[in-house]
VEXDREN-2710 file (C-alpha; in Angstrom, 1 decimal):
% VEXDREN-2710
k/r/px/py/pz
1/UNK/150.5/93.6/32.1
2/UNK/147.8/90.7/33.2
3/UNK/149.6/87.9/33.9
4/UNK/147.9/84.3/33.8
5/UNK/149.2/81.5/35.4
6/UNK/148.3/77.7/34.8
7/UNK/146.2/76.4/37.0
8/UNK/145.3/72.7/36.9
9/UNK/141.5/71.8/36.8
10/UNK/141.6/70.9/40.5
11/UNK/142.4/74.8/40.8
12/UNK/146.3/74.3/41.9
13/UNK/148.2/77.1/40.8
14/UNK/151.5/74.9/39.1
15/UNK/153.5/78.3/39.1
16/UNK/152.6/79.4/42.3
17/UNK/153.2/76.3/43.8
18/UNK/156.7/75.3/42.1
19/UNK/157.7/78.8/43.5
20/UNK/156.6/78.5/46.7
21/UNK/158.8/75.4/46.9
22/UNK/161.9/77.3/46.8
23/UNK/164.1/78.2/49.3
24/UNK/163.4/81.8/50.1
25/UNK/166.3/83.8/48.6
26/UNK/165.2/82.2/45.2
27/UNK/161.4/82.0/45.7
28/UNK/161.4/86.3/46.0
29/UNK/163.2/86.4/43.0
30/UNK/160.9/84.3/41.4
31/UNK/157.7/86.6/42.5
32/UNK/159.8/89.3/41.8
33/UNK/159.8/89.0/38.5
34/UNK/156.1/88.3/38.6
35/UNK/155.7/91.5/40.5
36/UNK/157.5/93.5/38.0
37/UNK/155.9/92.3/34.9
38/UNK/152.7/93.0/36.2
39/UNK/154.5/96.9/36.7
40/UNK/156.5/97.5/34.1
41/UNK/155.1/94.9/31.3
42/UNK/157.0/94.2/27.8
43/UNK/159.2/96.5/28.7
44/UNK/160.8/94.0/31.3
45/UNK/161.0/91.2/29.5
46/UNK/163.7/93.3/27.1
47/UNK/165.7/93.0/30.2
48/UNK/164.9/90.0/31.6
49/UNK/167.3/87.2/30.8
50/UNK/164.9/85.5/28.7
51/UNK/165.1/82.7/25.4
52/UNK/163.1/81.7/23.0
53/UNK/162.5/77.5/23.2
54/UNK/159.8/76.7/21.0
55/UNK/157.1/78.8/18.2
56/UNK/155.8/81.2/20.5
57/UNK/157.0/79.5/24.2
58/UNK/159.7/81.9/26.0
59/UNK/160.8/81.3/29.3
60/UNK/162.9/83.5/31.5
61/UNK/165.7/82.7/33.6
62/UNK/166.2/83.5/37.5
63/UNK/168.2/82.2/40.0
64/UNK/170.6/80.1/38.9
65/UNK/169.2/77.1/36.6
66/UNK/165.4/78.4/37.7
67/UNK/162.9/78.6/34.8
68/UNK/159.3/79.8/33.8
69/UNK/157.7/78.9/30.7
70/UNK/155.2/81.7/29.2
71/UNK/153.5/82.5/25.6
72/UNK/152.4/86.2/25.3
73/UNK/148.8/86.3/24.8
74/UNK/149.3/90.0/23.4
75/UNK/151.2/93.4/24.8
76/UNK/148.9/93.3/28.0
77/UNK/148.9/89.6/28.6
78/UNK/151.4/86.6/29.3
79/UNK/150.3/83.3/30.4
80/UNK/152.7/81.4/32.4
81/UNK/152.8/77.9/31.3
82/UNK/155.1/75.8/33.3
83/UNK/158.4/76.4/35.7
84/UNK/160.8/74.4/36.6
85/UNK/165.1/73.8/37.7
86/UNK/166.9/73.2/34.5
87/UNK/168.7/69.9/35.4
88/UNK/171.1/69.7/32.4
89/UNK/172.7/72.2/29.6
90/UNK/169.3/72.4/27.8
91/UNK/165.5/72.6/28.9
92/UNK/164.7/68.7/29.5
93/UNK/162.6/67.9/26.4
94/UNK/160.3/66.6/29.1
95/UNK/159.5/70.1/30.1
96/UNK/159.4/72.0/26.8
97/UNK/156.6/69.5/26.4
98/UNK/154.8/70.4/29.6
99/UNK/154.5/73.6/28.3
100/UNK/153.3/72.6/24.8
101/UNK/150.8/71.2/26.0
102/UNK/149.2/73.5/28.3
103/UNK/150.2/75.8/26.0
104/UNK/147.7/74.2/23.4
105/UNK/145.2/73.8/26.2
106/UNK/144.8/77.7/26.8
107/UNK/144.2/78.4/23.4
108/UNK/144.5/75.6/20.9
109/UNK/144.8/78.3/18.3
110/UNK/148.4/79.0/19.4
111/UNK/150.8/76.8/17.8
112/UNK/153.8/76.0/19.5
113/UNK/155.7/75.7/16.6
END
């Protein structure tokens, strides 16, 4: 699987860089995950611990309360739209919207709804 990962139009890599900002046990897990989706494709995200938030925006759970936003593009490509720590019982509103919105940038064909 291709994976795509928002990158801001200065060229900073938002996934990369919220991961990076981990402490290190977590931050593996996170590229991990990455790693193996790249590997093993839809087939891992049947195992991951992923939800459906919003339309077509997943995200998948690691780590605790850790969080990355994606849409699938098709069966050979996912676009990572926005990660984050989930700071209450449900994905801040705040965040669900981040990825909306990039969401809409990538393609604004894909509806979020």
């Amino acid at each position: 699987m291709k994976i795509h990962a928002y990158t801001t139009k200065g060229g900073k890599n938002e996934i990369f860089g919220y991961l990076n900002s981990l402490p290190n046990k977590e931050k593996a897990e996170g590229y991990t995950i990455i790693s193996m989706l790249e590997e093993k494709g839809m087939e891992l995200l049947n195992i991951l611990n992923t939800r459906q938030l919003q339309g077509k925006i997943w995200e998948i759970k690691f780590y605790r309360h850790n969080r990355i936003m994606y849409i699938l593009i098709d069966e050979e490509n996912i676009f990572l739209l926005h990660a984050c720590k989930k700071q209450k019982n449900k994905a801040e509103k705040k965040n669900i919207n981040i990825a909306v919105q990039r969401a809409k940038e990538i393609s604004p064909t894909v509806s979020a709804e």
